[in-house]
C-alpha positions in Angstrom: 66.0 70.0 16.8 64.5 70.1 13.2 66.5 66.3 12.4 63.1 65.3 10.7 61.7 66.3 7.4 60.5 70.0 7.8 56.7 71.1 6.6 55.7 73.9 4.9 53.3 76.8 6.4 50.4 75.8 4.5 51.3 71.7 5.4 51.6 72.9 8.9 48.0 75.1 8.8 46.3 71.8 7.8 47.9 69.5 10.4 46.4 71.7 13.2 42.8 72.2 11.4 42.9 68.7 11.6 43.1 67.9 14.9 41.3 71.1 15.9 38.4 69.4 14.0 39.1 66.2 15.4 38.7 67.9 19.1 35.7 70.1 18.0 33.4 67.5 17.0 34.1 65.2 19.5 37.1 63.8 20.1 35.6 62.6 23.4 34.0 59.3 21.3 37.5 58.4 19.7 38.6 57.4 23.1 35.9 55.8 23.9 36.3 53.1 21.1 37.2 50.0 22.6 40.6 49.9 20.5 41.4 53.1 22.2 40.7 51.9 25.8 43.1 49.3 25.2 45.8 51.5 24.4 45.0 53.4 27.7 45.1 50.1 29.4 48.7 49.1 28.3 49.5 52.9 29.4 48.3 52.4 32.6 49.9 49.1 33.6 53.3 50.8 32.6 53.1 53.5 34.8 55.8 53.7 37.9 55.0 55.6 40.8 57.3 59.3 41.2 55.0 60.4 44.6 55.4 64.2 44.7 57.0 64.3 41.3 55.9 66.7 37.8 54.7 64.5 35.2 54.1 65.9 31.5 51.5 64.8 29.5 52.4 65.4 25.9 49.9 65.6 23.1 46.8 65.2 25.6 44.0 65.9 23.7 41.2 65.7 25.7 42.2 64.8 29.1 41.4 61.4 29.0 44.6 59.8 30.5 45.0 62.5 33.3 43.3 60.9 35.9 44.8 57.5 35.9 48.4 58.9 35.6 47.6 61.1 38.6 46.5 57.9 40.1 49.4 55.3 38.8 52.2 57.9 39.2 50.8 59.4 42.5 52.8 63.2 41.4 51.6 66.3 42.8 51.4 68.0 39.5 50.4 66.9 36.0 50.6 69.5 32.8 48.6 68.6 29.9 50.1 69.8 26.7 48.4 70.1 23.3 48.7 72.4 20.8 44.9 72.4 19.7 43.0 74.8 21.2 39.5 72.6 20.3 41.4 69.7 22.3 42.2 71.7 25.3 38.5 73.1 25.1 37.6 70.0 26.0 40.0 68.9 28.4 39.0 72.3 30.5 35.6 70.9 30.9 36.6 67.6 31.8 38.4 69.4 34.9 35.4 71.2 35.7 33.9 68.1 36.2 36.8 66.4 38.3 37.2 66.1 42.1 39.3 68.6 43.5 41.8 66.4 44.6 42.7 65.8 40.5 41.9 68.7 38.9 44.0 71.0 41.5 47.2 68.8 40.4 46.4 69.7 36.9 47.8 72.2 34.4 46.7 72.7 30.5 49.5 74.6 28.4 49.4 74.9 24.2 52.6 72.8 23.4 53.5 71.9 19.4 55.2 68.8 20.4 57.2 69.4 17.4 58.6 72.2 18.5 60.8 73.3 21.7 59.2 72.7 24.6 58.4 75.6 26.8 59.5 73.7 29.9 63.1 74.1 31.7 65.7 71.1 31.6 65.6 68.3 33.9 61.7 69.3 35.1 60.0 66.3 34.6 60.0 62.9 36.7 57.9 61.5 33.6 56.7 62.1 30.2 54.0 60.3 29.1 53.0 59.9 25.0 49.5 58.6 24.3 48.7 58.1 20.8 50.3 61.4 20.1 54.4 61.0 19.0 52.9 58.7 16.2 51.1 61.2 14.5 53.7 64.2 14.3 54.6 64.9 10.6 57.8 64.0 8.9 59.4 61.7 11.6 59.6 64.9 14.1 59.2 62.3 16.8 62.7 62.4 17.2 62.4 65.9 17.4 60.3 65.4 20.3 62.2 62.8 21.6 65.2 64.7 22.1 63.0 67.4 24.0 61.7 64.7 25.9 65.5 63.4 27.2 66.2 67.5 28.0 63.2 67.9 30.1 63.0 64.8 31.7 64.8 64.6 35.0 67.8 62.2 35.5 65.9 58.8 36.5 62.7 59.9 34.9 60.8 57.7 32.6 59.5 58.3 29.1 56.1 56.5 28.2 54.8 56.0 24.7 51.8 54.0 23.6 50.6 54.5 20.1 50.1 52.8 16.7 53.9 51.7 14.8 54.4 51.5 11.0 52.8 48.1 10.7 49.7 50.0 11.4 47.3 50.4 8.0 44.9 53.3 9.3 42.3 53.4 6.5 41.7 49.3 6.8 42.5 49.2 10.7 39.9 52.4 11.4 36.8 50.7 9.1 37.5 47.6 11.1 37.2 49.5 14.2 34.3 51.8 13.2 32.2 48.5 12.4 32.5 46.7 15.2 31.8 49.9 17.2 28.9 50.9 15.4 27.2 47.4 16.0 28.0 47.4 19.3 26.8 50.4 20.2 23.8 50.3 17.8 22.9 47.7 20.2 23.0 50.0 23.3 21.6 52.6 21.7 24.4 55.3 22.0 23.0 57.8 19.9 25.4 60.5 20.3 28.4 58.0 19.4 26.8 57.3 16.2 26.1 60.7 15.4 29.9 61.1 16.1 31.0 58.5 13.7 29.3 60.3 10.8 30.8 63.9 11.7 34.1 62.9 12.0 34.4 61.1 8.7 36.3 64.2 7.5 39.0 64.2 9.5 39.4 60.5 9.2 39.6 61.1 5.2 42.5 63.6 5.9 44.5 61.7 8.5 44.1 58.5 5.9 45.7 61.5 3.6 48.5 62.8 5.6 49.5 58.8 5.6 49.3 58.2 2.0 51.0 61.0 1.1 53.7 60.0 3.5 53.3 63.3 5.9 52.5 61.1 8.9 55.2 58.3 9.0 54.6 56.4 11.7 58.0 55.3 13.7 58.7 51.2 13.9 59.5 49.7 17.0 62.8 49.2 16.2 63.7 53.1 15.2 61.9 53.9 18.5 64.1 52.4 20.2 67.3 53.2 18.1 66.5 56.5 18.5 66.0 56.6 22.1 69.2 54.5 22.7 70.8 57.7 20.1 69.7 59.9 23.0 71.0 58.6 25.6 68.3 56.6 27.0 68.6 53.4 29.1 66.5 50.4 30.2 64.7 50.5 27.6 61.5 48.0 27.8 58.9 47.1 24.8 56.1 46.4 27.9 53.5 45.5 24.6 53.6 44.9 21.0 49.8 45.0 20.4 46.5 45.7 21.0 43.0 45.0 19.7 43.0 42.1 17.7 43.1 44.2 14.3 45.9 46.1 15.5 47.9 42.9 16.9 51.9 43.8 15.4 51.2 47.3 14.5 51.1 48.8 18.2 53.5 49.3 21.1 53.9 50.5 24.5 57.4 52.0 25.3 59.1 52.8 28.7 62.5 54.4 28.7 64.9 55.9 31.5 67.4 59.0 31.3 69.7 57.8 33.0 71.8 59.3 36.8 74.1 61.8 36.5 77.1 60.0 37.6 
């Protein structure tokens, strides 16, 4: 562990204020944005099915992908793992509100993805990454990555959407922010509006993390160098883009550990 840059207390402190913002006032909108649903799309279509299996979902901020991995991978048991506490908030209510026969296959657990996960090896038959590996600080994807091939059973697939270095997050997110604000202007979605203007914030200090080169995001090709360092095969580039401002700067990953021979 620890191959990428490491951050300092205070660097680390901000990071997680961040994204503890980010869930507080309302991370719930952000996937909601049609750029968003499109990355959980290309997730979706990914998916293989592991019936029975343990699938991890790393970095899962609100819950929003838990119910169609539960549904594409048909597993008996999905953890969510973030490491904000405002994120996991919210993904506890969202199970309140689920049927039963999701929300007794779920697990939430605090994970830094940057860290070691708390998880025993070969425990997952899937690891799934949604717009979350991108954002760690100081290339600690590989970091993550690594964890990922230790947890991961042998045969199990690691899944990665997410935004790649081509990505420009201050120009792509106005773009976005636009075109969603007339949109839903139009339908009169008060409460995303209000949204927009509360998390301005935390947009400003993502955009800053980038600029000051804390958040790197990974390119395709060291994605895939890296996972082929670890040891993983069969690895497929499923997408290499998503809403029409994003076209080039986003991917969707699948990778296999391989059998123990």
């Amino acid at each position: 562990m620890d191959k990428g840059k490491k951050r300092s207390k205070k660097i680390e402190e901000e990071i997680k204020k961040t994204w503890d913002k980010h869930g507080k006032v309302g991370y719930e909108h952000f996937v909601k944005m049609k750029v968003m649903k499109g990355y959980m799309a290309a997730l979706g279509k990914m998916l293989l099915p592991c019936p029975g299996g343990t699938v991890f979902d790393g970095g899962c901020g609100v819950g929003h992908n838990f119910k169609q991995i539960l549904e594409k991978t048909k597993a008996k048991k999905l953890i969510g793992g973030d490491y904000s506490e405002e994120m996991l908030k919210k993904a506890r209510k969202l199970l309140e509100k689920m049927d039963s026969s999701f929300k007794d296959r779920i697990e939430l657990v605090e994970v830094d993805l940057t860290k070691r996960f708390p998880f025993k090896d070969n425990m997952f038959d899937a690891v799934v990454y949604s717009i979350s590996l991108n954002y760690l600080p100081y290339y600690q994807w590989k970091d993550t990555l690594e964890e990922t091939f230790r947890t991961l059973k042998p045969e199990g697939f690691m899944y990665f959407v997410g935004q790649t270095r081509e990505f420009d997050f201050s120009k792509g997110y106005k773009k976005e922010v636009f075109r969603e604000m007339k949109e839903k202007l139009l339908k009169g979605d008060i409460p995303f509006i209000i949204w927009l203007f509360r998390v301005k914030g935390v947009v400003a200090k993502i955009n800053e993390f980038s600029k000051k080169g804390i958040i790197i995001y990974p390119t395709i090709n060291e994605l895939k160098e890296c996972l082929k360092e670890l040891g993983f095969v069969n690895i497929e580039v499923i997408a290499q883009h998503n809403a029409k401002e994003h076209k080039g700067a986003g991917t969707a990953i699948r990778a296999q550990k391989p059998r123990i021979s």
